[in-house]
C-alpha positions in Angstrom: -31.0 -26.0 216.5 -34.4 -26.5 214.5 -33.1 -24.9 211.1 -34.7 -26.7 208.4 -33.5 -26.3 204.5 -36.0 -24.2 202.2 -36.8 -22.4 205.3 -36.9 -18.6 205.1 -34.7 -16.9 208.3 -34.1 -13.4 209.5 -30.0 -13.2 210.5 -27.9 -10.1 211.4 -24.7 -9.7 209.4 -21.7 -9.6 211.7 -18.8 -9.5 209.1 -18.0 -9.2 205.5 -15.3 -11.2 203.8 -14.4 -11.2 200.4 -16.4 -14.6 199.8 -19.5 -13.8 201.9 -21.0 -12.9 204.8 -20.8 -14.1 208.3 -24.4 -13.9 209.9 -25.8 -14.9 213.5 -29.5 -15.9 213.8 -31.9 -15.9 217.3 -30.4 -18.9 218.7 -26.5 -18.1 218.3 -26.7 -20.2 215.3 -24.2 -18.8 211.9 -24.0 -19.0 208.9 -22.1 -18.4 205.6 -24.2 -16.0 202.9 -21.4 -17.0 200.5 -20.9 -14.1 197.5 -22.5 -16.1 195.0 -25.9 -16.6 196.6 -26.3 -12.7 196.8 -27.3 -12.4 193.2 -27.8 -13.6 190.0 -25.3 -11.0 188.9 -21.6 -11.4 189.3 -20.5 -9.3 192.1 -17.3 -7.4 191.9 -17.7 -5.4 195.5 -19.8 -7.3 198.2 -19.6 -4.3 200.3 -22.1 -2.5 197.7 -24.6 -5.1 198.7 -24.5 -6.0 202.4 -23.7 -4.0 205.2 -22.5 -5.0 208.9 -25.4 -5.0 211.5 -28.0 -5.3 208.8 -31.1 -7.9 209.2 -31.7 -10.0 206.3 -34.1 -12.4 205.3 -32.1 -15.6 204.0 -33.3 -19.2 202.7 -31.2 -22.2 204.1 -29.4 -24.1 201.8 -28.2 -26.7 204.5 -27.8 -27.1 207.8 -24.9 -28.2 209.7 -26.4 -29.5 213.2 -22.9 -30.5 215.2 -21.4 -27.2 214.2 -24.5 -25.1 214.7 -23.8 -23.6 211.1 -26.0 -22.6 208.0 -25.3 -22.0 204.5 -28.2 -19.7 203.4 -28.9 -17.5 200.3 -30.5 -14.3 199.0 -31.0 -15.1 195.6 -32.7 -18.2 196.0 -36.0 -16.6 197.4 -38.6 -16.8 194.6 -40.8 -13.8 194.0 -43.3 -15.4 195.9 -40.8 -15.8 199.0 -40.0 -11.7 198.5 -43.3 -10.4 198.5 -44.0 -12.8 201.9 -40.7 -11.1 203.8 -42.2 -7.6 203.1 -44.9 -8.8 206.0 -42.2 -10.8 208.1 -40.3 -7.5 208.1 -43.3 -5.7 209.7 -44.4 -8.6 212.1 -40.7 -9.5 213.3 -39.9 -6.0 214.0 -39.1 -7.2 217.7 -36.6 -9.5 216.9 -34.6 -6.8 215.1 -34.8 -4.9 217.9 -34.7 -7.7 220.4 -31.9 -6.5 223.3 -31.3 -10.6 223.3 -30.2 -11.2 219.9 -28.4 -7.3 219.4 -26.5 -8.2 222.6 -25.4 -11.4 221.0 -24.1 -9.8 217.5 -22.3 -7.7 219.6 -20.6 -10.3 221.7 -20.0 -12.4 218.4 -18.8 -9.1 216.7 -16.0 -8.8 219.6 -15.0 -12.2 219.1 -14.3 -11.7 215.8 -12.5 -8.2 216.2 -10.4 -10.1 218.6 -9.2 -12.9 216.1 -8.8 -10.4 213.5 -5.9 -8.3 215.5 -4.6 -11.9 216.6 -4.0 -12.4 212.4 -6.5 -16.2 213.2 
């Protein structure tokens, strides 16, 4: 794992929990979006601002390196940072649509399915 904090990431969200987000990044790596690094704003309904299988652009906030785990956040990008992911968005439009890393939320997505209807 070369995750670095400050550093801006692309991650797929592969479940929503009433505290955050659970996202996967290109090299199996998660991570924790908690709910209060969405917004500035208090959120009453995270499902009104992140959706399951959606790509987001994230800033680390630390990294975990034994567990493989990130805490990252939304709302810490500076305007600077936002304007910067509109390009990533175009020029990274193969890993959003990499067969790899879709294949891999779908495997991690399964897992989780399968935990869930075990009551883990």
């Amino acid at each position: 794992m070369s995750y670095q904090v400050n550093e801006i990431v692309q991650g797929v969200v592969t479940r929503i929990l009433p505290y955050g987000a659970m996202m996967v990044f290109e090299d199996e790596t998660m991570g924790l979006l908690h709910i209060s690094e969405i917004s500035n704003s208090y959120i009453r309904n995270i499902y009104r601002y992140l959706k399951v299988g959606a790509v987001y652009q994230v800033k680390v906030l630390s990294v975990d390196e034994e567990k493989h785990f990130l805490k990252v956040s939304l709302k810490a990008l500076s305007d600077e940072e936002r304007k910067m992911i509109i390009g990533l968005n175009e020029r990274n439009q193969s890993l959003i649509d990499s067969k790899l890393l879709t294949s891999k939320v779908n495997d991690w997505t399964k897992i989780e399915i399968e935990k869930m209807n075990k009551g883990e």
